[in-house]
N, C-alpha and C positions, 0 to 999 in steps of 0.2 A: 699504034696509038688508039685503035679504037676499042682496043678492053682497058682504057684508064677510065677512073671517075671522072665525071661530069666539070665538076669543081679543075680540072686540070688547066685548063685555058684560063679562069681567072686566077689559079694562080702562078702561072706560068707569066702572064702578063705583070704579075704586082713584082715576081725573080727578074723580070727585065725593062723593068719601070726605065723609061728615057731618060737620057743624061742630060735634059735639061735644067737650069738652075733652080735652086730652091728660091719658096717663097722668104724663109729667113736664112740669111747669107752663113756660108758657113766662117765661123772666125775663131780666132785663139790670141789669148791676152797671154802673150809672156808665150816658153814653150809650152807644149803638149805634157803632160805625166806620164810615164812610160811604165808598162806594166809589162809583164808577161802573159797572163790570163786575163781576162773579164769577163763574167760572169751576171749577165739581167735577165730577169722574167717579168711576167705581169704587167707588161706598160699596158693590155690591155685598148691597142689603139681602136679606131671605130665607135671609142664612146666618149662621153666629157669629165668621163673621171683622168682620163690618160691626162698626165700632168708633164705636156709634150713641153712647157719651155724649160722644165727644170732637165729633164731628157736630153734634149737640144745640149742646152750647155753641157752635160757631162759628154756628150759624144764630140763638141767640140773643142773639149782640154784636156782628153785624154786618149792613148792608143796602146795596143796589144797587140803581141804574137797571134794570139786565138782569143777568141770572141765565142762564148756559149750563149745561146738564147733557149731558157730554160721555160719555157711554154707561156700562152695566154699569151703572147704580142701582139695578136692582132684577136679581138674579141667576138669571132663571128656569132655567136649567142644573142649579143646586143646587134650587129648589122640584117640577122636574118627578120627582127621585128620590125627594125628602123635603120635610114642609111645614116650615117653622120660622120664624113671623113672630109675634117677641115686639112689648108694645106701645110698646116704644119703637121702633120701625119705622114703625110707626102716625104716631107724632108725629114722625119726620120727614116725613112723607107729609104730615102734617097743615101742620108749619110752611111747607114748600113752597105749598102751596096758598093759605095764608094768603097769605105774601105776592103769590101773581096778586093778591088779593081785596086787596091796598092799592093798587097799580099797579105793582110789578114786574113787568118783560117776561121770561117764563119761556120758555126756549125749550129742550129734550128733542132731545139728538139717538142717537137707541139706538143701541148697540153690542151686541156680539156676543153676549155675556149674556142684555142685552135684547132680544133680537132680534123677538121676537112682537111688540115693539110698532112694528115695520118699516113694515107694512102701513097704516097708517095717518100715515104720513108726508103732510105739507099740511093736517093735520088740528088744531081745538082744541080739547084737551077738557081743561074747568075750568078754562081761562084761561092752560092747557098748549099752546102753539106745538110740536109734532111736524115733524119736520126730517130730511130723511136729511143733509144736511149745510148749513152757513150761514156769510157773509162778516161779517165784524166790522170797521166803520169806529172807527174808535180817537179820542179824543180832538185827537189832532194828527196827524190825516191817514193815519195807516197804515192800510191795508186786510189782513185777516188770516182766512185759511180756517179752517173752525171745522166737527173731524170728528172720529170716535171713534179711528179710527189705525189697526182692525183690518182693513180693505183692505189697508192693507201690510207687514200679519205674513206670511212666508212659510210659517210653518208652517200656518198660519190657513187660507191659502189652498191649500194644494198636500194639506194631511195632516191633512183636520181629525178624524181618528180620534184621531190624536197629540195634539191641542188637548185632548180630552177628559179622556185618560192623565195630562198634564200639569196638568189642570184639578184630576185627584182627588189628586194628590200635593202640590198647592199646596196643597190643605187640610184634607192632613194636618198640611202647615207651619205652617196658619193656627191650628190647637188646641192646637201647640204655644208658639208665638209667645203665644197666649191667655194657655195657662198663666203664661209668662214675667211676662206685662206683668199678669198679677192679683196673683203674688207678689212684687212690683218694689212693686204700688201699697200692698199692705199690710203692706210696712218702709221705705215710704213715701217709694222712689225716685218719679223722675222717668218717665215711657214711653219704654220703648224697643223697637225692632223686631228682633230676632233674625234673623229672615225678610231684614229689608231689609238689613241688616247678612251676613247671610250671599251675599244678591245679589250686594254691590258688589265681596267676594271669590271669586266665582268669576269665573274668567276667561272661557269661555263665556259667560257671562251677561252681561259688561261688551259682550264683540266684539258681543252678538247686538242688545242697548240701542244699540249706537254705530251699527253698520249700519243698524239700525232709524230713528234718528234721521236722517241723512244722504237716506235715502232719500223720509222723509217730508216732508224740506224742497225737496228736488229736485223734488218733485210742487206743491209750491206756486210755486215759481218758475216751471214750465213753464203755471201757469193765472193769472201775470202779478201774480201778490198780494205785499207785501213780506212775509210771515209764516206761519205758521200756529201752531196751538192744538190741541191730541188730549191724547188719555189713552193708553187702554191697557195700556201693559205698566209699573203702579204704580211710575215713576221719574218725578218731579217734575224737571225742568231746563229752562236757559235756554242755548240756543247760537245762538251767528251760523254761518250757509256761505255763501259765496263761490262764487255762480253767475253766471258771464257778468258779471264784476262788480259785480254786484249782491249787499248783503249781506243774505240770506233770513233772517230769526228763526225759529227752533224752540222755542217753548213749549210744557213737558208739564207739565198741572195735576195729576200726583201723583193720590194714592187715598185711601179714608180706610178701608182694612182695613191697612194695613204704614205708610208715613207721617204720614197723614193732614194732608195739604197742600190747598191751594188757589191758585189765580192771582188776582189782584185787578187791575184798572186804576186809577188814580187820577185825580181830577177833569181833572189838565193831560195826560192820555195816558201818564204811565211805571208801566209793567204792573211786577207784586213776586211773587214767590212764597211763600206765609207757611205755615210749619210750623209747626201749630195747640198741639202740645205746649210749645213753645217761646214763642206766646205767653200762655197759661196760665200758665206758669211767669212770665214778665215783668208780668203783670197781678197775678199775687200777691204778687211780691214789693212791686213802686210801692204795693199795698193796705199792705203789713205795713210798709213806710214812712211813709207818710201817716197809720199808725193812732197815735193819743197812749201815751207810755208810762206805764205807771204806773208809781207813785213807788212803791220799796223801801221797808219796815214797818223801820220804827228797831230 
């Protein structure tokens, strides 16, 4: 034990968080949604962009075989400046855990955020599979690389001073974006991301998303896989590229501070992308239907 890093004990402690009850209960309206896969990254907890009650709900209406956490879940970048772990942080920690403890296959592969939890890649702790990266057989045969993405940020790699700079002006975006989406919920709009919305109009941002994409599928092709799976830079998408005639899938399971998306695979192998606001909204609507009307007072 004593050539592990430092960092081992607290995270050793976060893999056997006590099985005391959460601060928000956990519940499910109707059954659960059953998946075969599921696939998040980027909740980014430890800060207040983490968008833990849209989170919450999706971990408690839905369940899977295996469970991938595709890096940046817990943001220690933002905890090493400042601490900020409210308890509903907690209770996603908590619900994760629970499900190792029914038999889901929970498998952790840290990103750049996470990075301390590196070190202990090959490692289980709490029923937690630690992974510096991992292959995913699909239902109907496709093989699919499964990594956090940030090996192939150029800025990541060449300037990571820049990463930093960039890190703190995101979230400035992110308190704003906050503000937005708190004054939205109480005149009782729907969520929406300013942030992500302001992304997909700048042009920079689009070229730097696309190139990113193209490159990350090039890398799965060259190691003979039809696909791959990453996070990273909070855009959820699904594209084909045309290597060697070979058609490469590029799936990005989005984030849950700016989207808050998720990748799903289904029992026969055809993988969906579900923007969690969006099924909230369709889940209360089918309730406000299905509810009896009452009869108008003469």
């Amino acid at each position: 034990m004593n050539d592990l890093p430092t960092d081992f004990d607290a995270v050793h402690k976060v893999a056997s968080f006590p099985s005391i009850k959460p601060s928000v209960p956990e519940r499910t309206i109707g059954k659960r949604r059953e998946f075969r896969t599921i696939w998040i990254s980027d909740v980014h907890l430890g800060t207040r962009g983490c968008n833990h009650e849209l989170l919450i709900d999706f971990l408690d209406h839905t369940d899977s075989e295996t469970m991938y956490l595709v890096g940046d879940i817990i943001d220690g970048w933002r905890l090493k400046k400042k601490v900020y772990w409210p308890a509903e942080h907690n209770d996603i920690v908590w619900r994760i855990l629970k499900r190792a403890k029914r038999g889901t296959r929970i498998v952790y592969i840290p990103g750049n955020h996470d990075e301390m939890v590196r070190p202990f890649s090959g490692m289980n702790l709490g029923g937690v599979e630690i992974m510096r990266a991992a292959f995913h057989d699909t239902a109907d045969g496709r093989r699919l690389m499964v990594l956090h993405g940030d090996e192939f940020d150029t800025i990541m790699l060449a300037h990571r001073w820049l990463a930093f700079v960039g890190d703190a002006l995101y979230h400035v975006m992110m308190k704003l974006n906050n503000w937005v989406a708190g004054a939205r919920k109480r005149l009782g709009l729907p969520y929406w991301s300013i942030s992500k919305a302001a992304k997909h109009k700048v042009k920079n941002a689009v070229e730097f998303i696309s190139k990113y994409e193209e490159v990350v599928a090039r890398a799965a092709a060259e190691r003979g896989v039809d696909g791959v799976v990453c996070g990273h830079i909070h855009t959820a998408e699904f594209r084909t590229f045309d290597h060697d005639g070979k058609q490469i899938e590029y799936w990005n399971d989005g984030d849950w501070v700016e989207g808050c998306n998720a990748l799903v695979e289904h029992f026969d192998g055809t993988m969906e992308i579900l923007h969690w606001p969006d099924e909230i909204a369709r889940r209360e609507a089918e309730q406000t239907a299905a509810a009896p009307s009452v009869p108008e007072a003469a």
